[in-house]
mmCIF entry with sequence, helices, sheets and N, C-alpha, C, O atoms, coordinates in Angstrom:
data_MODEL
# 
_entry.id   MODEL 
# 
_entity.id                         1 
_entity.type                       polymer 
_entity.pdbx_number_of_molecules   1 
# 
_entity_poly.entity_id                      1 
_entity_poly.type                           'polypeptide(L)' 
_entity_poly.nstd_linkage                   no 
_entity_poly.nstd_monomer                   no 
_entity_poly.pdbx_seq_one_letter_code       
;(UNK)(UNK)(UNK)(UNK)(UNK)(UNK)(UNK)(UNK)(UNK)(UNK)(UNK)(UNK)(UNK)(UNK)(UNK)(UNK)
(UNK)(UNK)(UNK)(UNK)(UNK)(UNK)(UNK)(UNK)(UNK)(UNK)(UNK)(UNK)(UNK)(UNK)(UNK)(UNK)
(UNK)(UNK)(UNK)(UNK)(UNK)(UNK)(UNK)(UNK)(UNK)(UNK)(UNK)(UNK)
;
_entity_poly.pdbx_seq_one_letter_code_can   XXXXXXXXXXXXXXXXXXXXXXXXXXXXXXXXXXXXXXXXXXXX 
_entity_poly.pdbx_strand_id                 A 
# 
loop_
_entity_poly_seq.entity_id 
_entity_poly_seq.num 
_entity_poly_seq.mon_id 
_entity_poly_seq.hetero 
1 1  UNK n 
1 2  UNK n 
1 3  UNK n 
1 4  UNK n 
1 5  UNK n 
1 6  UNK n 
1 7  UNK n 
1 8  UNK n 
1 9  UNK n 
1 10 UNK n 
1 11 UNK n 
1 12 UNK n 
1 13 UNK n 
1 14 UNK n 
1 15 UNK n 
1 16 UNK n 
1 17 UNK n 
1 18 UNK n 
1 19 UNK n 
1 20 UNK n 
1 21 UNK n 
1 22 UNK n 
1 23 UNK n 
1 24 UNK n 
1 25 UNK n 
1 26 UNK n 
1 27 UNK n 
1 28 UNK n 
1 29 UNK n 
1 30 UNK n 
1 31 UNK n 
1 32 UNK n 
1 33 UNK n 
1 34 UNK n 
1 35 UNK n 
1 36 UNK n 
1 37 UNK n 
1 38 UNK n 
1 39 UNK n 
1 40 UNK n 
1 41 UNK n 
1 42 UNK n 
1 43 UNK n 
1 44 UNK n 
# 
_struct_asym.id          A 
_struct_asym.entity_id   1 
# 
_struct_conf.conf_type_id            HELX_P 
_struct_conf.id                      HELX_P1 
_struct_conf.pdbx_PDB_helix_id       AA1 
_struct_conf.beg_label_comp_id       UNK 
_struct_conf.beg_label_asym_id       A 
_struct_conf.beg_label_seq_id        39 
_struct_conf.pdbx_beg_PDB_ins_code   ? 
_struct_conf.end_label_comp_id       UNK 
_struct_conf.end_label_asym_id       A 
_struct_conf.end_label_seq_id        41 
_struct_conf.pdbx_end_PDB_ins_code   ? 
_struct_conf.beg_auth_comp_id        UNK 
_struct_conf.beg_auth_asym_id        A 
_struct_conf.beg_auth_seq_id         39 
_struct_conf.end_auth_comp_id        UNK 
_struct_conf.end_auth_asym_id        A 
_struct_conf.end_auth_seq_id         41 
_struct_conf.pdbx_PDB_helix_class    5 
_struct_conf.details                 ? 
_struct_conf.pdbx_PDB_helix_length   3 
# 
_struct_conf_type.id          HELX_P 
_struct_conf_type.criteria    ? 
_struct_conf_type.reference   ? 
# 
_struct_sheet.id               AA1 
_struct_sheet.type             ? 
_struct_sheet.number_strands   2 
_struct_sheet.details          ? 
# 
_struct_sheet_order.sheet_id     AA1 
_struct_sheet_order.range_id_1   1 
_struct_sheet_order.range_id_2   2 
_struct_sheet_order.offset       ? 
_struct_sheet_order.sense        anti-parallel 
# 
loop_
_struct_sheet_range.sheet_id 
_struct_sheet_range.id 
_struct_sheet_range.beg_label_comp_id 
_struct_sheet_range.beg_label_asym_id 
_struct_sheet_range.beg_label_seq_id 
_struct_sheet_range.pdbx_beg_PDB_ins_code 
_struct_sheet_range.end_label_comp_id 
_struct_sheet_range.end_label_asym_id 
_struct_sheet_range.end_label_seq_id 
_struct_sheet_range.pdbx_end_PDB_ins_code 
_struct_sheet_range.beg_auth_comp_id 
_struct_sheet_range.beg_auth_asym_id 
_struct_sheet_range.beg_auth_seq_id 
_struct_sheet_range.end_auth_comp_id 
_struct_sheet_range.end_auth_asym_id 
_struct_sheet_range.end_auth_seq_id 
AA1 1 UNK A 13 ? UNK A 15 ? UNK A 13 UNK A 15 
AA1 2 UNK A 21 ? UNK A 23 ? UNK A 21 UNK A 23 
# 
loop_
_atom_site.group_PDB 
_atom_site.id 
_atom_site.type_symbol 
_atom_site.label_atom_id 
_atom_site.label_alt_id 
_atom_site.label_comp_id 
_atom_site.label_asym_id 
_atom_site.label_entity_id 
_atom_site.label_seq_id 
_atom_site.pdbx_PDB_ins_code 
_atom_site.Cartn_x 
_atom_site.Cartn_y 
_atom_site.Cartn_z 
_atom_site.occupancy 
_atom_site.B_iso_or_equiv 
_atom_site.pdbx_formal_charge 
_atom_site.auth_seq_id 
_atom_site.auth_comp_id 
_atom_site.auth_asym_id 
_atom_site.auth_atom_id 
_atom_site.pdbx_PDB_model_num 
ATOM 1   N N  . UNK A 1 1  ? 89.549  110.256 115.969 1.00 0.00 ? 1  UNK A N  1 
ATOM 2   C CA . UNK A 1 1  ? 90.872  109.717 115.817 1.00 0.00 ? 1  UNK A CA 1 
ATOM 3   C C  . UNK A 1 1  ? 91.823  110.869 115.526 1.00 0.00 ? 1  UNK A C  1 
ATOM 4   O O  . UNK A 1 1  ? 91.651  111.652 114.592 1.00 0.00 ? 1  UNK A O  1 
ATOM 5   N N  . UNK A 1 2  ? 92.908  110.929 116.445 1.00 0.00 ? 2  UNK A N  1 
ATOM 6   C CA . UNK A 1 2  ? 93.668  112.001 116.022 1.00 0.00 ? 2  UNK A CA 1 
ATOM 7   C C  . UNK A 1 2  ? 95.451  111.405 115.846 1.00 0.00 ? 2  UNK A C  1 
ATOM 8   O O  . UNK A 1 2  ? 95.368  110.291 116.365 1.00 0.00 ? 2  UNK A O  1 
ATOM 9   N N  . UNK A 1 3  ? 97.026  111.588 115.373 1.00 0.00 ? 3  UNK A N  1 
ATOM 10  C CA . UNK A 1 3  ? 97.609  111.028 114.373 1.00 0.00 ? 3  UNK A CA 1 
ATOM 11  C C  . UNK A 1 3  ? 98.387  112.225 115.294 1.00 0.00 ? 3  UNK A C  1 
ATOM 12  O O  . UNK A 1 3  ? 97.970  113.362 115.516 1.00 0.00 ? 3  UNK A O  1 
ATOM 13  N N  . UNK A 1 4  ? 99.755  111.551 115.797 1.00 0.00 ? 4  UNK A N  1 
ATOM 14  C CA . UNK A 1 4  ? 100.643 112.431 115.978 1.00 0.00 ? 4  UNK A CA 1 
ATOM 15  C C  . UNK A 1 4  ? 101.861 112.304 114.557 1.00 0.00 ? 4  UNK A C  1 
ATOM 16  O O  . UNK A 1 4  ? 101.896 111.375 113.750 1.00 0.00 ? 4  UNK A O  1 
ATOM 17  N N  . UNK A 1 5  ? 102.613 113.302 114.574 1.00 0.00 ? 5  UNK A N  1 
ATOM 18  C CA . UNK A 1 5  ? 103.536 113.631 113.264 1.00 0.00 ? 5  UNK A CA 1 
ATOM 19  C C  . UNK A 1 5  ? 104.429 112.342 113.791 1.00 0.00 ? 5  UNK A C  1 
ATOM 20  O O  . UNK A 1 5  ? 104.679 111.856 114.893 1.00 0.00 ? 5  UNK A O  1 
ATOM 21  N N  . UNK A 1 6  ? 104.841 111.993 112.162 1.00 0.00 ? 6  UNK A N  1 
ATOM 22  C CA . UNK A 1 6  ? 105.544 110.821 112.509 1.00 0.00 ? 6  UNK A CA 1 
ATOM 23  C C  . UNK A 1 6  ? 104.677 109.167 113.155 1.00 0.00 ? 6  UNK A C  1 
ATOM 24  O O  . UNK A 1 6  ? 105.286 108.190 113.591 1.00 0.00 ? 6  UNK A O  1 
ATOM 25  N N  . UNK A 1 7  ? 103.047 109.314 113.017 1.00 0.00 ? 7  UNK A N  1 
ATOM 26  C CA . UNK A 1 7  ? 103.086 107.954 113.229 1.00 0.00 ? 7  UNK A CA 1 
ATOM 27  C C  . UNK A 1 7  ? 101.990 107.491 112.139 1.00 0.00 ? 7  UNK A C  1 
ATOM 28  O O  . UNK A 1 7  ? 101.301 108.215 111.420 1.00 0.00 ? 7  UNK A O  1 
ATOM 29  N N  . UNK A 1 8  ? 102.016 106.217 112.210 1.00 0.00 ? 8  UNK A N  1 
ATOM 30  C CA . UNK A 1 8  ? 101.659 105.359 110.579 1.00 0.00 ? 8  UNK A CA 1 
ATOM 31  C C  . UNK A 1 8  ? 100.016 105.673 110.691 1.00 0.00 ? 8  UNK A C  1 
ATOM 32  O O  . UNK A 1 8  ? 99.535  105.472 111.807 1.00 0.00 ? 8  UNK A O  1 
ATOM 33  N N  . UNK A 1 9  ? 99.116  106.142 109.651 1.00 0.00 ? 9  UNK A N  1 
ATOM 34  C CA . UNK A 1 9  ? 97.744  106.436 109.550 1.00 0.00 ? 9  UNK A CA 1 
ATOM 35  C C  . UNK A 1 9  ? 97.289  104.395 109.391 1.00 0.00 ? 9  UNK A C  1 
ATOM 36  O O  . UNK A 1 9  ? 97.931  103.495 108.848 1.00 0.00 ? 9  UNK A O  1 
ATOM 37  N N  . UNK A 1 10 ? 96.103  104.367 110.050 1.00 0.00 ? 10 UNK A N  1 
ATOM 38  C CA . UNK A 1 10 ? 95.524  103.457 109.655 1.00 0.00 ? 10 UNK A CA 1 
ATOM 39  C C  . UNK A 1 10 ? 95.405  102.879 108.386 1.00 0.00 ? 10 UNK A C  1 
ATOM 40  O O  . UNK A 1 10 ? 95.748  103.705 107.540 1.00 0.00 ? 10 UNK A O  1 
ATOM 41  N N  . UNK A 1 11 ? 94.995  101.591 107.790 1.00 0.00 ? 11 UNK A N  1 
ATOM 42  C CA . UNK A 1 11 ? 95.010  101.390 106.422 1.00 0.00 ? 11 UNK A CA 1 
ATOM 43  C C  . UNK A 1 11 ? 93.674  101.133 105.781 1.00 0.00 ? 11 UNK A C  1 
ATOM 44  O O  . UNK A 1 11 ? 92.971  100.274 106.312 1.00 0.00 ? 11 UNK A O  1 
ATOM 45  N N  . UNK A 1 12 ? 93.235  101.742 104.737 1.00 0.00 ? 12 UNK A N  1 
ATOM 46  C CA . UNK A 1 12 ? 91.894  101.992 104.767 1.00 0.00 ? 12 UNK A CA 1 
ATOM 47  C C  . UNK A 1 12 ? 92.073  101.639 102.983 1.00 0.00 ? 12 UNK A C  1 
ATOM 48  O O  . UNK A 1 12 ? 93.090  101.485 102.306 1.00 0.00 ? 12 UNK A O  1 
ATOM 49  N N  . UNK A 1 13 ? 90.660  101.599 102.630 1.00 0.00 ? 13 UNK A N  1 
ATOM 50  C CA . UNK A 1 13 ? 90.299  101.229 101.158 1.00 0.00 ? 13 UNK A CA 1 
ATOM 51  C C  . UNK A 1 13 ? 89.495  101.979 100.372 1.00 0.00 ? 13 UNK A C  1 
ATOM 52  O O  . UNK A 1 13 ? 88.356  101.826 100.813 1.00 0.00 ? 13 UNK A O  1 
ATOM 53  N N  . UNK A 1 14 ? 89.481  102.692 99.464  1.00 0.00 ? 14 UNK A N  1 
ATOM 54  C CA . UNK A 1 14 ? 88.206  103.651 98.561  1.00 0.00 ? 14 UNK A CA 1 
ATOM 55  C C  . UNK A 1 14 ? 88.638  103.056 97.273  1.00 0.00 ? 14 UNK A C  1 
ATOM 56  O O  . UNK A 1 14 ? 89.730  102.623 96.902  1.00 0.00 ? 14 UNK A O  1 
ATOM 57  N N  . UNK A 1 15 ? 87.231  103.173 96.565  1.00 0.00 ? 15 UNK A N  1 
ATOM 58  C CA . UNK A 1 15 ? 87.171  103.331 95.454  1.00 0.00 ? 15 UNK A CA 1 
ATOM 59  C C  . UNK A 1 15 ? 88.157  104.482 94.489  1.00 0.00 ? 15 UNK A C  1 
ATOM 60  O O  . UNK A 1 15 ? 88.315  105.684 94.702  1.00 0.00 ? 15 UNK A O  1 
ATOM 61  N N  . UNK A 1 16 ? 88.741  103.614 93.358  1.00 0.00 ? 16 UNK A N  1 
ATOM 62  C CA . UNK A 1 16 ? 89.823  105.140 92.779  1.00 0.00 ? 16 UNK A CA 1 
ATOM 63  C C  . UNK A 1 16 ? 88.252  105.534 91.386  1.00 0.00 ? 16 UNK A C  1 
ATOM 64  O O  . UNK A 1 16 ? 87.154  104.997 91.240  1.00 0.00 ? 16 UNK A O  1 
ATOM 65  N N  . UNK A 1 17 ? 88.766  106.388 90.840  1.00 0.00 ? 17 UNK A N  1 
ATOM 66  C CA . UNK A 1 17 ? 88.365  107.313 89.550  1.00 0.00 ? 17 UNK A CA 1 
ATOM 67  C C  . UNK A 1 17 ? 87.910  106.424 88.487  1.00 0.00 ? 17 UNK A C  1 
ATOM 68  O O  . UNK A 1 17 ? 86.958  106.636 87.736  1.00 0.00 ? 17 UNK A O  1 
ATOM 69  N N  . UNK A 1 18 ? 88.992  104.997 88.496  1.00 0.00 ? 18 UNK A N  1 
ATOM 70  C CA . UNK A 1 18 ? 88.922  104.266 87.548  1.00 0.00 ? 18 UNK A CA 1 
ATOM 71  C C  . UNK A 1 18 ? 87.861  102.759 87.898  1.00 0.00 ? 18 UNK A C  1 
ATOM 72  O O  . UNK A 1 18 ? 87.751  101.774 87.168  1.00 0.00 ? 18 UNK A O  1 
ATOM 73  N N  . UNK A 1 19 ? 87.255  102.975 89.093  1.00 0.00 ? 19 UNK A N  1 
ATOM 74  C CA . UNK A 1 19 ? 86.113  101.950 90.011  1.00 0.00 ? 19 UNK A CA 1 
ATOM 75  C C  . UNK A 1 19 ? 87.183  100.775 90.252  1.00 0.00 ? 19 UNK A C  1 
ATOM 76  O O  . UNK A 1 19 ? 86.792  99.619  90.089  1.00 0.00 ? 19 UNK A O  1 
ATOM 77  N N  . UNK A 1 20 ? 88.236  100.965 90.553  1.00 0.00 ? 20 UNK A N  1 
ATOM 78  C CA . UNK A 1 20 ? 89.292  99.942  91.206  1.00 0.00 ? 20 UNK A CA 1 
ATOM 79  C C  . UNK A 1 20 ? 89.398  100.193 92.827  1.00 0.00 ? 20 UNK A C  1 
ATOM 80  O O  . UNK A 1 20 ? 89.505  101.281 93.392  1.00 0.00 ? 20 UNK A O  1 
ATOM 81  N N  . UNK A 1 21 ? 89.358  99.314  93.223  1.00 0.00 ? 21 UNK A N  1 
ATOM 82  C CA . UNK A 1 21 ? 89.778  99.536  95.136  1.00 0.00 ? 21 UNK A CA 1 
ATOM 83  C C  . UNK A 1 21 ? 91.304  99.738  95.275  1.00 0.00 ? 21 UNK A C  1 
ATOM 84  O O  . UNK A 1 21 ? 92.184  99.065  94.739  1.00 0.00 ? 21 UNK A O  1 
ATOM 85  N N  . UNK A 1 22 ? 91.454  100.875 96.158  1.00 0.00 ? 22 UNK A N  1 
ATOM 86  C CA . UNK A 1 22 ? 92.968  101.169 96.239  1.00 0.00 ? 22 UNK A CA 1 
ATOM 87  C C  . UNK A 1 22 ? 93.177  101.539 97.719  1.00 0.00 ? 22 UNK A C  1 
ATOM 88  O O  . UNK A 1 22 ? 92.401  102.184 98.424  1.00 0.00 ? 22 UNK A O  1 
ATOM 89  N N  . UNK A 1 23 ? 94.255  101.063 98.028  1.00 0.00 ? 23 UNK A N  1 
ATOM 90  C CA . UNK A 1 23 ? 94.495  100.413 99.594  1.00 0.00 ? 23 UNK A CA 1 
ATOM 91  C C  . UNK A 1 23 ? 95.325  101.469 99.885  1.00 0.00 ? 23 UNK A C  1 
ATOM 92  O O  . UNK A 1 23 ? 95.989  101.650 98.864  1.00 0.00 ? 23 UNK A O  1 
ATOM 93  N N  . UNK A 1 24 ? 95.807  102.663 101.149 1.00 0.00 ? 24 UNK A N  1 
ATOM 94  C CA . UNK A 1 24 ? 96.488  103.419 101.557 1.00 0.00 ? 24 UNK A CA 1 
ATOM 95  C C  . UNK A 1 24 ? 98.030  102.413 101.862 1.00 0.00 ? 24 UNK A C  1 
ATOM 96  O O  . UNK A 1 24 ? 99.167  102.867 101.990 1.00 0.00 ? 24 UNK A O  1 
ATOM 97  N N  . UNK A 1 25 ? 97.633  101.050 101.915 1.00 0.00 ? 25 UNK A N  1 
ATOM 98  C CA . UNK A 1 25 ? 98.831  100.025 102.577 1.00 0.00 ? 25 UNK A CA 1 
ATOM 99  C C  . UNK A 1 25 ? 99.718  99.872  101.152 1.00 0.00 ? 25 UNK A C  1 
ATOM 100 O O  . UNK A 1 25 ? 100.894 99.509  101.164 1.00 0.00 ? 25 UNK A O  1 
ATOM 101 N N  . UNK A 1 26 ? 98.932  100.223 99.847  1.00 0.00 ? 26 UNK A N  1 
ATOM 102 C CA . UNK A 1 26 ? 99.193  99.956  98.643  1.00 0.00 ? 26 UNK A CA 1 
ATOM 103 C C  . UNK A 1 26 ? 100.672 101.142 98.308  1.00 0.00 ? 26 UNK A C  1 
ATOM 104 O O  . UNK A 1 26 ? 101.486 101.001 97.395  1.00 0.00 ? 26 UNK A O  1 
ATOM 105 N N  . UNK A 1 27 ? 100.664 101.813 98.932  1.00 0.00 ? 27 UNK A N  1 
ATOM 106 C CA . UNK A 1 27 ? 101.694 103.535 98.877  1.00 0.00 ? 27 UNK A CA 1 
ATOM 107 C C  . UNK A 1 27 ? 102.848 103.792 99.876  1.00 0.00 ? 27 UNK A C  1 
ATOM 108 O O  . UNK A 1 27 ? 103.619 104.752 99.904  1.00 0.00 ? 27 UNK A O  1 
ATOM 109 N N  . UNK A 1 28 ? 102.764 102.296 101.003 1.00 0.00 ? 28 UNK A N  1 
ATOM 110 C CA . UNK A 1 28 ? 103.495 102.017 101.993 1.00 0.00 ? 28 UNK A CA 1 
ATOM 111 C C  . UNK A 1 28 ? 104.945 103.009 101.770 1.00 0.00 ? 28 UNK A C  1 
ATOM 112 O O  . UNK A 1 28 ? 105.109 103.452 100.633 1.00 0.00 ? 28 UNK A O  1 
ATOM 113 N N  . UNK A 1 29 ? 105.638 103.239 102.483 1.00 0.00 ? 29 UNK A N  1 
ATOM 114 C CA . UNK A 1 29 ? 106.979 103.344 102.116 1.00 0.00 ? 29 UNK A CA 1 
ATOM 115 C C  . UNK A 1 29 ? 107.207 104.673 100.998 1.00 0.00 ? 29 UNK A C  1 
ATOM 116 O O  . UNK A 1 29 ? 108.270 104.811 100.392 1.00 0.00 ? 29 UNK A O  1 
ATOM 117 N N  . UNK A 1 30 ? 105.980 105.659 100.827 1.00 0.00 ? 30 UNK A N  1 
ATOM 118 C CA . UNK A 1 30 ? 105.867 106.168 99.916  1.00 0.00 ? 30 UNK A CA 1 
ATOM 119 C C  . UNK A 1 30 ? 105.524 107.648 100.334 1.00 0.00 ? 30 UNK A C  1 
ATOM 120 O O  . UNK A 1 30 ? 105.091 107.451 101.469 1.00 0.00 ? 30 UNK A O  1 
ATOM 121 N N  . UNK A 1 31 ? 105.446 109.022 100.124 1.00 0.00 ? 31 UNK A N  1 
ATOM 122 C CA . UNK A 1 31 ? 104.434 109.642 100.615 1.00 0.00 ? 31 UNK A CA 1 
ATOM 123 C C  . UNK A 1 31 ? 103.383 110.072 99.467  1.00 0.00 ? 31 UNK A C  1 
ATOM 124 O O  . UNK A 1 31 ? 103.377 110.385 98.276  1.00 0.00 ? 31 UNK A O  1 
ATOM 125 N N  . UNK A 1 32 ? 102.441 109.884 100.627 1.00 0.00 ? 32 UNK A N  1 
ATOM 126 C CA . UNK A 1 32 ? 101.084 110.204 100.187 1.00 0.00 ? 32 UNK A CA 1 
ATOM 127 C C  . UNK A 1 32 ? 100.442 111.520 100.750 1.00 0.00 ? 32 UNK A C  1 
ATOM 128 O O  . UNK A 1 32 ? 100.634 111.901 101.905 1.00 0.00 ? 32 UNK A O  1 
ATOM 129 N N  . UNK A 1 33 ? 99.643  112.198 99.814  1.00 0.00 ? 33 UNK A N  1 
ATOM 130 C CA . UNK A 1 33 ? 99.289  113.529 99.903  1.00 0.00 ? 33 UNK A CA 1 
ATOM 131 C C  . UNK A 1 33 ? 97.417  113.103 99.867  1.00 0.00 ? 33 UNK A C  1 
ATOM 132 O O  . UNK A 1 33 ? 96.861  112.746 98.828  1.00 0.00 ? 33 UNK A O  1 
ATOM 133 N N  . UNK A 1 34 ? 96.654  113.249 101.285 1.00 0.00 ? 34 UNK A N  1 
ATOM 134 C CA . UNK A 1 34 ? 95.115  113.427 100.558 1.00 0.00 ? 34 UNK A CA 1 
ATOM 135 C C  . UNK A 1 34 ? 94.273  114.206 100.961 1.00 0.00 ? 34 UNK A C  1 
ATOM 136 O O  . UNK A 1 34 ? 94.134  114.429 102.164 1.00 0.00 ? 34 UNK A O  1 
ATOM 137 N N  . UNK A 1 35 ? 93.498  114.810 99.975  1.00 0.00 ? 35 UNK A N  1 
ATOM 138 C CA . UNK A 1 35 ? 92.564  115.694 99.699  1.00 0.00 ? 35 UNK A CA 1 
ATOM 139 C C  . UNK A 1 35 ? 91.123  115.753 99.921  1.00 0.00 ? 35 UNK A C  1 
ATOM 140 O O  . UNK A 1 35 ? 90.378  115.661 98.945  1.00 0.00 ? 35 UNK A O  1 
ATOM 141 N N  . UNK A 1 36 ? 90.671  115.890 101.033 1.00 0.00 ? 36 UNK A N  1 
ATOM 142 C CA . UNK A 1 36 ? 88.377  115.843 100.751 1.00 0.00 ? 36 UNK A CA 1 
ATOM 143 C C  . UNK A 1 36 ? 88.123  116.826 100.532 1.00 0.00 ? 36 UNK A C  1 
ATOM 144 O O  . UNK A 1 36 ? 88.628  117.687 101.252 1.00 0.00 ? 36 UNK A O  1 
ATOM 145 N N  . UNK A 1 37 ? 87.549  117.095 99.840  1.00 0.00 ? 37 UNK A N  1 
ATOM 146 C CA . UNK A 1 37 ? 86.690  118.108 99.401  1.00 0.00 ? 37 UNK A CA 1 
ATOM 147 C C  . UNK A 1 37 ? 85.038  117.758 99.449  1.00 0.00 ? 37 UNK A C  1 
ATOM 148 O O  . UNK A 1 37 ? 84.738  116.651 99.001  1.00 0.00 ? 37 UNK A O  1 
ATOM 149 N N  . UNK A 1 38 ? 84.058  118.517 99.902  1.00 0.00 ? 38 UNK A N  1 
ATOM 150 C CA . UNK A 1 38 ? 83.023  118.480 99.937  1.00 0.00 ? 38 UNK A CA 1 
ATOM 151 C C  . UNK A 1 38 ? 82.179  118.605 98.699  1.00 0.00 ? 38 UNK A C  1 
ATOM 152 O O  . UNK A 1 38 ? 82.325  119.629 98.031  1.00 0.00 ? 38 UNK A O  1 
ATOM 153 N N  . UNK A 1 39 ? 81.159  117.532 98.234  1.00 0.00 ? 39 UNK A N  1 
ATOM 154 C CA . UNK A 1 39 ? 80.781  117.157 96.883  1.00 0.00 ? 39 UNK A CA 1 
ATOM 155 C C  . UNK A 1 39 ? 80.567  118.973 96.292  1.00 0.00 ? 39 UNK A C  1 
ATOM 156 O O  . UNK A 1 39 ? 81.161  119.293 95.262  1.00 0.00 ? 39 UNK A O  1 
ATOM 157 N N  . UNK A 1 40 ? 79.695  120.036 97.041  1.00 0.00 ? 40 UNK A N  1 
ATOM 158 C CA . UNK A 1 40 ? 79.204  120.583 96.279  1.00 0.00 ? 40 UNK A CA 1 
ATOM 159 C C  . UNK A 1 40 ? 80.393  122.039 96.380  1.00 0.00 ? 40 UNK A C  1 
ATOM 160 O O  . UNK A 1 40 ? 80.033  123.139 95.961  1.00 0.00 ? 40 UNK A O  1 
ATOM 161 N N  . UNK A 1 41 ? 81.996  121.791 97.073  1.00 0.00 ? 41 UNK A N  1 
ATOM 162 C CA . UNK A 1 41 ? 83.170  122.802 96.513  1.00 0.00 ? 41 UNK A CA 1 
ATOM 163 C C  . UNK A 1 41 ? 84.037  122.439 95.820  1.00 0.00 ? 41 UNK A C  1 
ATOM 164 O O  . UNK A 1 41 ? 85.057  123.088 95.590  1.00 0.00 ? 41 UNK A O  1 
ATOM 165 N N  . UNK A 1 42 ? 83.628  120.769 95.145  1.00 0.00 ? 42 UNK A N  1 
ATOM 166 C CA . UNK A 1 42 ? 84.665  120.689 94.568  1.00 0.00 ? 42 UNK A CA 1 
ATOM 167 C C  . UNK A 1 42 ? 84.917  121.283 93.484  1.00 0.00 ? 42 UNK A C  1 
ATOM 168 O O  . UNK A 1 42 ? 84.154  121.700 92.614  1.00 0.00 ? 42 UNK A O  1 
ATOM 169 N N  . UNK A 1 43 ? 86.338  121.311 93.593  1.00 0.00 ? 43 UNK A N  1 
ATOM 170 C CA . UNK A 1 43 ? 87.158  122.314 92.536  1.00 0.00 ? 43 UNK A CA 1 
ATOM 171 C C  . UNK A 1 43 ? 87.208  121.716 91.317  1.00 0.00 ? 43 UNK A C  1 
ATOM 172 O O  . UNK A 1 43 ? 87.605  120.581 91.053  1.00 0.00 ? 43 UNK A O  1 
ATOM 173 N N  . UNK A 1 44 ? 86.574  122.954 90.246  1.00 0.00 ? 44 UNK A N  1 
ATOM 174 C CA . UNK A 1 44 ? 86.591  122.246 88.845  1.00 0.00 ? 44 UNK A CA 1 
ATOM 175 C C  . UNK A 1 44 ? 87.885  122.453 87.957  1.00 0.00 ? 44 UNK A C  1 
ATOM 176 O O  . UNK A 1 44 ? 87.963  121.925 86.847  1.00 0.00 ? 44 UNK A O  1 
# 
């Protein structure tokens, strides 16, 4: 899947920090910044 500038990302669901489900649709209208990091670089 590839996302030209300017168009809406799919809406997807993960688990947050706090074991709550949090919806990308939830930030609508908002910007959102996200981050993967691979389990064994993440930054401490």
């Amino acid at each position: 899947m590839s996302l030209q500038i300017g168009q809406q990302a799919p809406d997807f669901n993960l688990p947050s920090h706090l074991d709550r489900e949090v919806r990308l649709s939830d930030y609508r209208g908002r910007n959102v910044v996200l981050a993967f990091f691979p389990l064994a670089f993440t930054p401490t």
